[in-house]
The first five atom37 places (N, CA, C, CB, O) and aatype in JSON, in Angstrom:
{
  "aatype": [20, 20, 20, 20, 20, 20, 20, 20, 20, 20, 20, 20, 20, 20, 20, 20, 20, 20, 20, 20, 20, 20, 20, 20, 20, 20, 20, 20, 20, 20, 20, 20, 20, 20, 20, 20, 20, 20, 20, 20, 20, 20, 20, 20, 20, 20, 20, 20, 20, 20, 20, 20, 20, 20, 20, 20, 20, 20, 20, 20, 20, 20, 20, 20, 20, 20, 20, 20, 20, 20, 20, 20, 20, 20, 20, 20, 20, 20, 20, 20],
  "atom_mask": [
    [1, 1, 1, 1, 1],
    [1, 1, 1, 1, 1],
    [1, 1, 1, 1, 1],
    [1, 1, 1, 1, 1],
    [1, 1, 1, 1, 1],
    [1, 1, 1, 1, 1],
    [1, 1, 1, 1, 1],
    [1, 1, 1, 1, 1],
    [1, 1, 1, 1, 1],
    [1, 1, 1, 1, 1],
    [1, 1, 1, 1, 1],
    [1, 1, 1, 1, 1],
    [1, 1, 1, 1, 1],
    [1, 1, 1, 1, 1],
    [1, 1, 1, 1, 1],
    [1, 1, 1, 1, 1],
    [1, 1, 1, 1, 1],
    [1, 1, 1, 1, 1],
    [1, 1, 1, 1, 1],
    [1, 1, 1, 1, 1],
    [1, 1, 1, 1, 1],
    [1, 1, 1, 1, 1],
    [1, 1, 1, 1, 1],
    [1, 1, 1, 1, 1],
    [1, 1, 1, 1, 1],
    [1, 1, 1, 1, 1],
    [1, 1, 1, 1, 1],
    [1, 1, 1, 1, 1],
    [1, 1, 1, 1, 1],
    [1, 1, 1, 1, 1],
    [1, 1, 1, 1, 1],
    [1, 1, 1, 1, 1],
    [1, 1, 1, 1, 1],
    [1, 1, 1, 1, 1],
    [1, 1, 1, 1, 1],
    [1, 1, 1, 1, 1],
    [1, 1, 1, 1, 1],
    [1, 1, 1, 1, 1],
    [1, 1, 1, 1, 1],
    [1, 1, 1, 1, 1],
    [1, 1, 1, 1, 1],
    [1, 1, 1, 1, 1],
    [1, 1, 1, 1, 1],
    [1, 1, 1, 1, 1],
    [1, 1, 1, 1, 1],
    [1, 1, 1, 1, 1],
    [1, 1, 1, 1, 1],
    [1, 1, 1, 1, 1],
    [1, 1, 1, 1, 1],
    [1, 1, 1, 1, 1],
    [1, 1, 1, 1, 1],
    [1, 1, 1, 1, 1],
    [1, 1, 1, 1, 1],
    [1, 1, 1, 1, 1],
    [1, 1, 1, 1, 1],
    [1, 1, 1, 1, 1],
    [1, 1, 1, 1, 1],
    [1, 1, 1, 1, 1],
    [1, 1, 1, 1, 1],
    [1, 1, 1, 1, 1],
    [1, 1, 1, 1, 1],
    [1, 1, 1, 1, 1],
    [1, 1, 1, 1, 1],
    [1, 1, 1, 1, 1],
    [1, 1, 1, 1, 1],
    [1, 1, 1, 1, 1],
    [1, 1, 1, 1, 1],
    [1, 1, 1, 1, 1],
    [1, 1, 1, 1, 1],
    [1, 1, 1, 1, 1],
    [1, 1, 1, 1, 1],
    [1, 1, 1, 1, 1],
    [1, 1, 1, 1, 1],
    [1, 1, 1, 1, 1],
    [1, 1, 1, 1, 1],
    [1, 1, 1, 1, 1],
    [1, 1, 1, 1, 1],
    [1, 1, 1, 1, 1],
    [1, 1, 1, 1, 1],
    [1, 1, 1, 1, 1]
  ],
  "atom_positions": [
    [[15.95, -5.03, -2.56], [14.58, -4.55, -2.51], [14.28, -3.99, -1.13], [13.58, -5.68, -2.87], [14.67, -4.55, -0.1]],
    [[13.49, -2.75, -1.15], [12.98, -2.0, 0.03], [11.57, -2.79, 0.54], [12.68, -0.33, -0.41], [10.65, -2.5, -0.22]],
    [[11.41, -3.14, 0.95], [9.61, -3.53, 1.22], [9.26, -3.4, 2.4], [9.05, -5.0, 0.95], [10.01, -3.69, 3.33]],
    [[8.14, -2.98, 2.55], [6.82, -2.92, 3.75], [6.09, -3.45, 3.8], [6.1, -2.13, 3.97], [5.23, -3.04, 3.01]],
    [[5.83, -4.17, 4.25], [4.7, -4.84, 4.43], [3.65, -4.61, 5.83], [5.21, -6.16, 4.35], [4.15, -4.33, 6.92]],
    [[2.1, -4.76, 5.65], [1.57, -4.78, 6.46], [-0.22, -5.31, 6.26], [1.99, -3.6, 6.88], [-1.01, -5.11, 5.34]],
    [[-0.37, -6.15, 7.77], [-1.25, -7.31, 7.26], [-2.9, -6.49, 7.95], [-0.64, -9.25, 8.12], [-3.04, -6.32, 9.16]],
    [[-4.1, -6.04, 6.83], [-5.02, -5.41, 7.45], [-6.55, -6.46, 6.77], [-4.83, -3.57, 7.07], [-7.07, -6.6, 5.66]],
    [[-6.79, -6.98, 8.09], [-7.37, -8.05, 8.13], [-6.87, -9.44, 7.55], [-8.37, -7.72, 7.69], [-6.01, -10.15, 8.07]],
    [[-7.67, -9.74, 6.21], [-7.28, -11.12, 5.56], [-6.53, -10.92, 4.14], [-8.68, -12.06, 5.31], [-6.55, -11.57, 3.09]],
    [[-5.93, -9.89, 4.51], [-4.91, -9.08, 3.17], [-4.2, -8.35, 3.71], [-5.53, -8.13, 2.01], [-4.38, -7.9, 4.84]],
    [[-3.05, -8.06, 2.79], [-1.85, -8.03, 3.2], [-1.02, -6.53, 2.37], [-1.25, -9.61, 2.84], [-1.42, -6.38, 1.21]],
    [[-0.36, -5.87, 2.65], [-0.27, -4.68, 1.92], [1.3, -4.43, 1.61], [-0.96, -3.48, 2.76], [1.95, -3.9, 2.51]],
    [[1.89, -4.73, 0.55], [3.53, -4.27, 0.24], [3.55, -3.24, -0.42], [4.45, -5.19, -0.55], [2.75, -3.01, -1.33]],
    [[4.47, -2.46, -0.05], [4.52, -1.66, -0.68], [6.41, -1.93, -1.23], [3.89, -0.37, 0.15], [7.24, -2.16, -0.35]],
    [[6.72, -1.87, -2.32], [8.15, -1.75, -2.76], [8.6, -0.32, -3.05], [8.37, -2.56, -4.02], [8.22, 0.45, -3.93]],
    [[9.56, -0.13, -2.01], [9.82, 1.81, -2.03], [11.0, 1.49, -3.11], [10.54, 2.94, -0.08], [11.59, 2.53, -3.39]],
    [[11.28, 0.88, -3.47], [12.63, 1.57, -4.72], [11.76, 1.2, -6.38], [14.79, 0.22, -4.59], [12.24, 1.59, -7.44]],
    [[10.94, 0.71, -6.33], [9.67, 1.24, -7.17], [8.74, 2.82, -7.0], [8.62, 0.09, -6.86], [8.72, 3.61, -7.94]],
    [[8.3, 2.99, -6.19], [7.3, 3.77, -5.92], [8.32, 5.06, -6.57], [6.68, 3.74, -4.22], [9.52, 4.88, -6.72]],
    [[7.68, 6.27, -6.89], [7.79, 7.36, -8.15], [7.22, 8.52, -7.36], [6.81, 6.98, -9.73], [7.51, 9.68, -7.65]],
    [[6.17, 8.12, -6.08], [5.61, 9.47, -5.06], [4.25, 10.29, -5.9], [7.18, 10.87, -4.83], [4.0, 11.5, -5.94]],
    [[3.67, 9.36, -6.39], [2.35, 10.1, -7.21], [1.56, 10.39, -5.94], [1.34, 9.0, -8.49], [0.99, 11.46, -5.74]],
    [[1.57, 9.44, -5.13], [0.24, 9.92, -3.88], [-0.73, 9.72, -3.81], [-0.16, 10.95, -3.64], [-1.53, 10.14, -2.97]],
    [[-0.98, 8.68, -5.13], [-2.52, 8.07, -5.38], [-3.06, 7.46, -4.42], [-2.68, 7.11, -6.41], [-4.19, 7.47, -3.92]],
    [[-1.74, 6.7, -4.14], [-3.06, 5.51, -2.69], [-3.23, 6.65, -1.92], [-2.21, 3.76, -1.29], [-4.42, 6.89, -1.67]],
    [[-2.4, 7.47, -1.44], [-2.86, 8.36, -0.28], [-3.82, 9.4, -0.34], [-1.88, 8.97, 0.19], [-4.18, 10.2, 0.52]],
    [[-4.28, 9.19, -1.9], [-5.75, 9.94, -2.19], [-6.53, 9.09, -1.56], [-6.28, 10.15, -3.76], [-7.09, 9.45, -0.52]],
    [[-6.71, 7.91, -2.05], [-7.6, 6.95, -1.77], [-7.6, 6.32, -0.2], [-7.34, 5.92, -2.79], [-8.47, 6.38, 0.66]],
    [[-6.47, 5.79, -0.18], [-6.34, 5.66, 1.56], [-5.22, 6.76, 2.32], [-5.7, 3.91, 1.97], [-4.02, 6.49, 2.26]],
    [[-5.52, 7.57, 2.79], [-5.05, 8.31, 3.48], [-4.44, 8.21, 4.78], [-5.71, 8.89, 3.45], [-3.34, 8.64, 5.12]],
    [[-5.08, 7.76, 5.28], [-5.61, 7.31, 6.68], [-4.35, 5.92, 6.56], [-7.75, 6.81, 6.79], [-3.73, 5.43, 7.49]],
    [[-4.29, 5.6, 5.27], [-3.25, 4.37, 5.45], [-1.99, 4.23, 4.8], [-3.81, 3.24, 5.09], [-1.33, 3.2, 4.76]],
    [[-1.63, 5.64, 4.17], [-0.57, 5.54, 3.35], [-0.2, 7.44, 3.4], [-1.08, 4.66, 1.67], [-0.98, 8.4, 3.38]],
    [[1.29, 7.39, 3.46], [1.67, 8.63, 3.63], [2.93, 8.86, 2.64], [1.94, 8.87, 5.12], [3.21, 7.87, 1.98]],
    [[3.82, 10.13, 2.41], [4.73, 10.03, 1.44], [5.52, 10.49, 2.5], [4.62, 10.75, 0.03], [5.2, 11.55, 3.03]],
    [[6.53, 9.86, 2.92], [7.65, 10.53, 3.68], [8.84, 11.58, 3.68], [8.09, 9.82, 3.89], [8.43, 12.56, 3.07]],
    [[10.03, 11.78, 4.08], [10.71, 12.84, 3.84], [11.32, 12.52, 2.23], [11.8, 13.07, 5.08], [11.58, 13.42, 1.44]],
    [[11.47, 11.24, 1.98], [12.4, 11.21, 0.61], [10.99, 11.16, -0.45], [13.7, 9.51, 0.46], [11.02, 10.74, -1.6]],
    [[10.18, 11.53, 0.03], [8.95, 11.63, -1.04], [8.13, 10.05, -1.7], [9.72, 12.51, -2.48], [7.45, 9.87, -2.71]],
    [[8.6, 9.08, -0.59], [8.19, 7.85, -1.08], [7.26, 7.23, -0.39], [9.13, 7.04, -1.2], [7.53, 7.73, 0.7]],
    [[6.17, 6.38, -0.11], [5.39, 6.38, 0.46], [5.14, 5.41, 1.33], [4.76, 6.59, -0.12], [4.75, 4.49, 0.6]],
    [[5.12, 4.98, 2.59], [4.85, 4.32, 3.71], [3.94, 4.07, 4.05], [5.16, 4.63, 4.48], [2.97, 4.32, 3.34]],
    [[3.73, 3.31, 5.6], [2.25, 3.17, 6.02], [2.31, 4.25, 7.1], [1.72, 1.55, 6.61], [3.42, 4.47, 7.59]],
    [[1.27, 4.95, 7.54], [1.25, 5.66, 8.25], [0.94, 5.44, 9.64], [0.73, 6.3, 7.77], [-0.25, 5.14, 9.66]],
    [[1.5, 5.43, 11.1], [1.9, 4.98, 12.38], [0.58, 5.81, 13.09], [3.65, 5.42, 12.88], [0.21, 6.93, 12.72]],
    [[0.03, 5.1, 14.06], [0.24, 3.78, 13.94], [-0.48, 3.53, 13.28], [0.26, 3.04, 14.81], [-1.11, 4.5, 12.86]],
    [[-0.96, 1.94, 12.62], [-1.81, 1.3, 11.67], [-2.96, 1.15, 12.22], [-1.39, 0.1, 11.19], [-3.3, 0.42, 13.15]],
    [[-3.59, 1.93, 11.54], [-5.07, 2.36, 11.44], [-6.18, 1.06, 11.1], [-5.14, 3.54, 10.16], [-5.78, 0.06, 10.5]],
    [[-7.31, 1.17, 11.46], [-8.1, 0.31, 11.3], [-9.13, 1.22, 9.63], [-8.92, 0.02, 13.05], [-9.86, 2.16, 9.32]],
    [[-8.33, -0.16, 9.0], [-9.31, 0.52, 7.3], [-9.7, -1.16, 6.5], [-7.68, 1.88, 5.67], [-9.17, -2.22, 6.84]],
    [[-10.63, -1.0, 5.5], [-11.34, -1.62, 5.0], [-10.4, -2.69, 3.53], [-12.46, -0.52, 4.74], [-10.37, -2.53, 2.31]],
    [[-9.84, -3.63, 4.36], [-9.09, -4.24, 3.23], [-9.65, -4.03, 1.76], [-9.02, -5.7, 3.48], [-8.92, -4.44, 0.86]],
    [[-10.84, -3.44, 1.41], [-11.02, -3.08, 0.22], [-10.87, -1.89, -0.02], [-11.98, -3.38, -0.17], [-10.64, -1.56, -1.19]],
    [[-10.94, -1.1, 0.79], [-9.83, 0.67, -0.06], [-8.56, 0.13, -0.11], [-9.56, 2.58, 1.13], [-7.89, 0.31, -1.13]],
    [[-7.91, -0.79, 1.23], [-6.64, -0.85, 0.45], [-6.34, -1.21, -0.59], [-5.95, -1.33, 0.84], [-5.4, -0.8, -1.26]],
    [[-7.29, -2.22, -0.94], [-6.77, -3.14, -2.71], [-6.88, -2.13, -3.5], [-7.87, -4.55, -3.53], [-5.89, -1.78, -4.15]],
    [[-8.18, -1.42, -3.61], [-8.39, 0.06, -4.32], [-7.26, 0.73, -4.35], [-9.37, 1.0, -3.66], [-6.79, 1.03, -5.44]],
    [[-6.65, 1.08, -3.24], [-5.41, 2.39, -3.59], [-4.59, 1.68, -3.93], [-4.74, 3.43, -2.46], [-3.92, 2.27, -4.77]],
    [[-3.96, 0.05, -3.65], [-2.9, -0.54, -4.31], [-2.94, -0.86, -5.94], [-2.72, -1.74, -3.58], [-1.89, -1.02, -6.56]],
    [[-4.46, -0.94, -6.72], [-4.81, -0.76, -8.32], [-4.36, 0.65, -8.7], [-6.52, -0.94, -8.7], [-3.56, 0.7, -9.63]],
    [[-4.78, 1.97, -8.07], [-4.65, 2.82, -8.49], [-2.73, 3.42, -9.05], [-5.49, 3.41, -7.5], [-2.32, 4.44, -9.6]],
    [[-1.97, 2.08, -8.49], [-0.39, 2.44, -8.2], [0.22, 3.0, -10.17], [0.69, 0.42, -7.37], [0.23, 2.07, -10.98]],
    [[0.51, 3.96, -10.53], [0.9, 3.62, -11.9], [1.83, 2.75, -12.11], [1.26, 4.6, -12.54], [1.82, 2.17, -13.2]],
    [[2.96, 2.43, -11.04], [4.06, 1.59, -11.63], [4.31, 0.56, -10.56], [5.44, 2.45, -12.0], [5.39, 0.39, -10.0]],
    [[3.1, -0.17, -10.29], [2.79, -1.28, -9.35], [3.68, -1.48, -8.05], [2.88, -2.53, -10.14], [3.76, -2.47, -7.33]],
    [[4.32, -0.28, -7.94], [4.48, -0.44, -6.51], [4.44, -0.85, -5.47], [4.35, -0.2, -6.23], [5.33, -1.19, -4.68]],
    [[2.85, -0.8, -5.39], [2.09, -1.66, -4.0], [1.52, -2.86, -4.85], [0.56, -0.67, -3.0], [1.31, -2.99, -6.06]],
    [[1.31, -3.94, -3.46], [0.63, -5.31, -3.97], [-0.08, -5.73, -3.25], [1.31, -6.35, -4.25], [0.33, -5.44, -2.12]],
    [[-1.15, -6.39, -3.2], [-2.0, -6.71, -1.97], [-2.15, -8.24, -2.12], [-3.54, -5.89, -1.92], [-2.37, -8.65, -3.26]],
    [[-2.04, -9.21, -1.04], [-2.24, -10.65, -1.19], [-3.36, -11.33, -0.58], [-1.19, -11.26, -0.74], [-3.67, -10.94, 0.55]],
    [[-3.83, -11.99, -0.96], [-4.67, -12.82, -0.05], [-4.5, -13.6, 1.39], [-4.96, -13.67, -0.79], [-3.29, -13.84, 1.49]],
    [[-5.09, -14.03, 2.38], [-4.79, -14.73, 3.43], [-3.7, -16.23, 3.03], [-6.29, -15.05, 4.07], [-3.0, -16.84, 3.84]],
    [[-3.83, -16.5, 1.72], [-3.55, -17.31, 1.17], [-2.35, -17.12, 0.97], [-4.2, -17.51, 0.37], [-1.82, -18.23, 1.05]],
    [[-1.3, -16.07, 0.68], [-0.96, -15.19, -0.4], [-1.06, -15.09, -1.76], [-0.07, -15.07, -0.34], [-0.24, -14.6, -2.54]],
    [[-2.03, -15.55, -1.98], [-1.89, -15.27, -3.32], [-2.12, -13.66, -3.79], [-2.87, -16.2, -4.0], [-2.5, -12.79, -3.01]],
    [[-1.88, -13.49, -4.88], [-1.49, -11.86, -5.63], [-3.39, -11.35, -5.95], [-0.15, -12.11, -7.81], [-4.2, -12.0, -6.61]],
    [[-3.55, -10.48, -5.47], [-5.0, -9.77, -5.64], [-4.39, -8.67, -6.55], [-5.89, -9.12, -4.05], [-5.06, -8.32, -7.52]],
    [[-3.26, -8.13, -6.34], [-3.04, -6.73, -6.71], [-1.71, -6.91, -7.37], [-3.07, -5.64, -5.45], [-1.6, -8.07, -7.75]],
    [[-0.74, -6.25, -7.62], [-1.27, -6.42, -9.71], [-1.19, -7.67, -10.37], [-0.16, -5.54, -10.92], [-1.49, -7.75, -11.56]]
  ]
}
Protein backbone atom coordinates (compact mmCIF):
# COMPACT_ATOMS: atom_id res chain seq x y z
CA UNK A 1 0.00 0.00 0.00
CA UNK A 2 0.98 3.67 -1.05
CA UNK A 3 -0.34 6.05 1.71
CA UNK A 4 -0.21 9.71 2.77
CA UNK A 5 -1.12 10.76 5.35
CA UNK A 6 -1.61 14.14 6.86
CA UNK A 7 -2.91 15.50 10.25
CA UNK A 8 -5.14 19.04 9.74
CA UNK A 9 -6.23 19.95 13.05
CA UNK A 10 -8.22 17.10 15.03
CA UNK A 11 -8.45 14.93 11.75
CA UNK A 12 -6.41 13.26 9.88
CA UNK A 13 -6.25 12.86 5.98
CA UNK A 14 -5.05 9.41 3.94
CA UNK A 15 -5.03 9.30 1.00
CA UNK A 16 -4.27 5.53 -0.64
CA UNK A 17 -2.52 6.30 -4.15
CA UNK A 18 -2.75 2.69 -5.59
CA UNK A 19 -6.54 3.20 -5.12
CA UNK A 20 -7.05 6.65 -6.32
CA UNK A 21 -8.31 6.55 -10.38
CA UNK A 22 -7.31 10.75 -10.69
CA UNK A 23 -11.04 12.06 -10.91
CA UNK A 24 -9.88 15.37 -9.11
CA UNK A 25 -12.87 15.64 -7.04
CA UNK A 26 -11.25 16.48 -3.76
CA UNK A 27 -9.20 18.94 -5.68
CA UNK A 28 -12.47 20.53 -6.79
CA UNK A 29 -13.45 20.79 -3.39
CA UNK A 30 -10.13 21.28 -1.62
CA UNK A 31 -7.76 22.61 -3.84
CA UNK A 32 -5.71 24.43 -1.81
CA UNK A 33 -5.21 20.82 -0.25
CA UNK A 34 -5.04 18.24 -2.74
CA UNK A 35 -3.28 18.16 -6.14
CA UNK A 36 -2.92 15.36 -9.00
CA UNK A 37 0.69 14.82 -9.67
CA UNK A 38 2.87 13.77 -12.65
CA UNK A 39 1.47 10.03 -12.65
CA UNK A 40 -2.02 11.66 -12.47
CA UNK A 41 -2.66 10.56 -8.83
CA UNK A 42 -3.34 12.77 -6.19
CA UNK A 43 -1.28 14.15 -3.19
CA UNK A 44 -1.25 16.81 -0.67
CA UNK A 45 -0.13 19.85 -1.95
CA UNK A 46 3.41 21.49 -0.30
CA UNK A 47 3.49 23.03 1.75
CA UNK A 48 0.35 22.10 3.95
CA UNK A 49 -1.90 24.68 3.91
CA UNK A 50 -4.03 25.85 6.66
CA UNK A 51 -7.85 24.47 5.65
CA UNK A 52 -10.98 23.65 7.52
CA UNK A 53 -10.96 19.95 8.67
CA UNK A 54 -14.46 20.05 7.31
CA UNK A 55 -13.79 20.65 3.47
CA UNK A 56 -11.37 18.08 4.03
CA UNK A 57 -13.94 15.37 5.19
CA UNK A 58 -16.11 16.93 2.32
CA UNK A 59 -13.55 16.27 -0.48
CA UNK A 60 -12.57 12.86 1.19
CA UNK A 61 -16.86 11.78 0.77
CA UNK A 62 -16.77 13.11 -2.56
CA UNK A 63 -13.81 10.13 -3.44
CA UNK A 64 -15.75 7.61 -6.00
CA UNK A 65 -13.56 4.69 -5.06
CA UNK A 66 -12.74 5.66 -1.39
CA UNK A 67 -9.46 6.49 -1.81
CA UNK A 68 -9.13 9.08 0.76
CA UNK A 69 -10.17 8.57 4.52
CA UNK A 70 -10.40 10.96 7.19
CA UNK A 71 -10.08 9.89 11.05
CA UNK A 72 -10.86 11.32 14.10
CA UNK A 73 -8.35 12.59 16.90
CA UNK A 74 -9.35 9.34 18.18
CA UNK A 75 -8.79 7.52 15.00
CA UNK A 76 -11.63 6.45 14.49
CA UNK A 77 -13.01 6.30 10.59
CA UNK A 78 -15.23 9.63 9.78
CA UNK A 79 -14.68 8.94 6.11
CA UNK A 80 -15.80 6.10 4.40
Amino acid sequence: MDFEERRLGAVTVRIDRTTCIGTANCAKIAPDLFVLDDEKIITFREPSPEIEPDRAVEACRVCPVDALAAFDADGRPIVP
